[in-house]
C-alpha positions as YAML, in Angstrom:
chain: A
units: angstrom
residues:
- id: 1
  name: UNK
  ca: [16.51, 5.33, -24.19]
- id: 2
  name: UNK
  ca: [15.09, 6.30, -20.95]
- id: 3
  name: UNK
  ca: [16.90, 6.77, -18.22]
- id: 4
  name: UNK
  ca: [15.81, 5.74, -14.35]
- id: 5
  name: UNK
  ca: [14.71, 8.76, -13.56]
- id: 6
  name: UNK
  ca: [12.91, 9.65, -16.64]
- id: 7
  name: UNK
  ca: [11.34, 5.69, -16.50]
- id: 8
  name: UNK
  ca: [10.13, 6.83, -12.61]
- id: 9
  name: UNK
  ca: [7.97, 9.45, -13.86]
- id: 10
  name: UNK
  ca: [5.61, 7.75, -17.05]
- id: 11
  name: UNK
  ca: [2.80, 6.40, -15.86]
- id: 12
  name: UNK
  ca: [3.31, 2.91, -16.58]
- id: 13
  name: UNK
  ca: [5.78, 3.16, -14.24]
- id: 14
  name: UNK
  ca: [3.89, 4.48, -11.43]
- id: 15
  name: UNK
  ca: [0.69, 2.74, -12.11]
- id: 16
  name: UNK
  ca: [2.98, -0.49, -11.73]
- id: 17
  name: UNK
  ca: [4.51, 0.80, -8.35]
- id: 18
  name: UNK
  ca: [0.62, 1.31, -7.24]
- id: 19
  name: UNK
  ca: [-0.25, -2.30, -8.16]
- id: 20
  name: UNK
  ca: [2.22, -3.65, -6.36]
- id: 21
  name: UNK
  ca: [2.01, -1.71, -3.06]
- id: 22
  name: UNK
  ca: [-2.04, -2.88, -3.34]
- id: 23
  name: UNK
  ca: [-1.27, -5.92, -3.50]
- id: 24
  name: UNK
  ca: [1.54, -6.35, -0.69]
- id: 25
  name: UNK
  ca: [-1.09, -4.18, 1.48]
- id: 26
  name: UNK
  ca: [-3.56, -6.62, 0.80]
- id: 27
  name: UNK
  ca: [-1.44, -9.17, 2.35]
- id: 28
  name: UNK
  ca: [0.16, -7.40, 5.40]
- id: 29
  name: UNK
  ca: [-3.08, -5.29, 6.51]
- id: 30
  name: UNK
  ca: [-5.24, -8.57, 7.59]
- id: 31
  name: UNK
  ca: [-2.27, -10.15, 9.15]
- id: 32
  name: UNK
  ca: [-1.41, -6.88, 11.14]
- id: 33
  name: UNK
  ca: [-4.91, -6.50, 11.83]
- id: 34
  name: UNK
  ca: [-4.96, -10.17, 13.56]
- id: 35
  name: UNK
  ca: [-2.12, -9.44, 15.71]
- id: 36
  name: UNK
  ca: [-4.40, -6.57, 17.58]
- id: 37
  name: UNK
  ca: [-2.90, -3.83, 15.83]
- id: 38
  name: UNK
  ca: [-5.54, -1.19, 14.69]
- id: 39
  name: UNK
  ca: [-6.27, 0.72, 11.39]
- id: 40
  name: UNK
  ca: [-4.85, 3.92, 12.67]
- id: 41
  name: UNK
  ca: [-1.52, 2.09, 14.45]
- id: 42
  name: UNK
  ca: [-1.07, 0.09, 10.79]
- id: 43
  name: UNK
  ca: [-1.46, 3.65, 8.90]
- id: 44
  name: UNK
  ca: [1.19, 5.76, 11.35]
- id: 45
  name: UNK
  ca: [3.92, 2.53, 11.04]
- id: 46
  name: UNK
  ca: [3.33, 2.17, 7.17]
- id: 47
  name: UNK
  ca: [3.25, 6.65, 6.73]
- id: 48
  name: UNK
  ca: [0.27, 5.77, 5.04]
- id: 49
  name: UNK
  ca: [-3.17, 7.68, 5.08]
- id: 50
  name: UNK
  ca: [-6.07, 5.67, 7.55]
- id: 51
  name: UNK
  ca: [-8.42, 5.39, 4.69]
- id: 52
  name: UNK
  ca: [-5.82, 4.00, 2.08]
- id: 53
  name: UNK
  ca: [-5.64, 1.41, 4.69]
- id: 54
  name: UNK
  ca: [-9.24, 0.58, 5.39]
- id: 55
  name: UNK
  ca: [-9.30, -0.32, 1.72]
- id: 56
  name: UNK
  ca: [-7.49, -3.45, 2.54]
- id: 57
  name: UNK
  ca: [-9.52, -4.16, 6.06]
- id: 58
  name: UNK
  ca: [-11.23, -7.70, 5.30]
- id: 59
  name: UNK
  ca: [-15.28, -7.61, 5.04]
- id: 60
  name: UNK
  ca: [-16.59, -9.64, 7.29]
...
């Protein structure tokens, strides 16, 4: 059996961590983004990279 640090690093595993921070980004970027914050405040706050976070920026 696998243990938690051993699960951490298969790719099922991260692929699922990936999915899920996509789709809580998707969620939090257009609210942030309606409170006045910009793409580049969002990124710094989050230690995220500015274009990971323009994936999420609604279309308009």
């Amino acid at each position: 059996m696998l243990g938690l640090a051993e699960l951490k690093q298969t790719l099922v595993y991260q692929e699922a961590q990936e999915e899920k921070q996509d789709e809580l980004l998707g969620k939090v970027v257009p609210i942030l983004l309606q409170t006045g914050m910009t793409v580049e405040q969002i990124a710094t706050q989050l230690n995220l990279a500015v274009e990971t976070i323009q994936r999420f920026v609604p279309r308009k």
